[in-house]
C-alpha positions, 0 to 999 in steps of 0.5 A, spaced: 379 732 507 384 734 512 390 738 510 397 734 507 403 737 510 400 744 509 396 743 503 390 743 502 387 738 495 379 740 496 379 745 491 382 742 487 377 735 487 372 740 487 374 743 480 374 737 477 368 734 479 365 741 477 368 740 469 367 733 469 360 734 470 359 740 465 362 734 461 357 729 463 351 734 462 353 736 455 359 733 451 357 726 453 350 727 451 352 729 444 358 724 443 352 719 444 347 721 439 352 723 433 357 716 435 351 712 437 345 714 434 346 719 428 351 715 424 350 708 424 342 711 422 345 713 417 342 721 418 350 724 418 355 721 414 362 721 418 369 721 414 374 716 417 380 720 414 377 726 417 375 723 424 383 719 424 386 726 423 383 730 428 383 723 433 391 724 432 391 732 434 391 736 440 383 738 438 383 729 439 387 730 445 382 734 449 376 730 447 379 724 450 380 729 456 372 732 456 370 725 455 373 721 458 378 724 464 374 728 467 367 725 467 371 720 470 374 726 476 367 727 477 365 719 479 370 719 483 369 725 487 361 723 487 364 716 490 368 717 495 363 723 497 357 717 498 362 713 501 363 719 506 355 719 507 354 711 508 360 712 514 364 708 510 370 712 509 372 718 509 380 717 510 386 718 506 384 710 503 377 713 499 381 718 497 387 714 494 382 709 492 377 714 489 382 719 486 387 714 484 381 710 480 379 716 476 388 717 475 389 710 472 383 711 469 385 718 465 392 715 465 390 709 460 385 713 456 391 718 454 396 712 453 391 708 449 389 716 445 397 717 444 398 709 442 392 709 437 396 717 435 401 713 432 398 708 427 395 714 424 
């Protein structure tokens, strides 16, 4: 990525691609097996009014961040860098194209946890 006015964004791509995929390697994984597999067999038993509390702090918040936002910073990043290597892009377009996916796709995630939130 070229510099943009004398500031350069790659470390900071490279720092949300590197969280995103810790995020993709272990707590997407165990958000699976506890909400997908665990608890509809029935092995764990889950409390709703526990889960809706903790949904609505800061402890919620970060989860919606680690498992939501930041995996997607990590497929944006692997996309527009795949895109780079096809020799489809490369620009400033796959950067808006990709990194601002990843932002709506963030921003919808925490809006949709800050209007869930207040139901609770």
């Amino acid at each position: 990525m070229s510099r943009f006015k004398g500031l350069h964004l790659e470390p900071l791509w490279w720092g949300l691609f590197s969280a995103g995929g810790v995020c993709f390697a272990v707590f997407l994984p165990a958000v699976l097996l506890v909400f997908a597999v665990l608890a509809p067999l029935g092995v764990i038993h889950l409390n709703m009014n526990a889960l809706a509390t903790a949904a609505g702090s800061i402890w919620g918040l970060l989860f919606v961040g680690a498992v939501i936002c930041l995996p997607a910073f990590h497929a944006a990043h692997r996309i527009r860098h795949g895109l780079h290597d096809l020799k489809l892009g490369g620009g400033l377009w796959s950067v808006v194209l990709c990194y601002g996916a990843a932002a709506l796709i963030s921003a919808s995630a925490l809006w949709g946890w800050l209007a869930l939130t207040s139901w609770f």
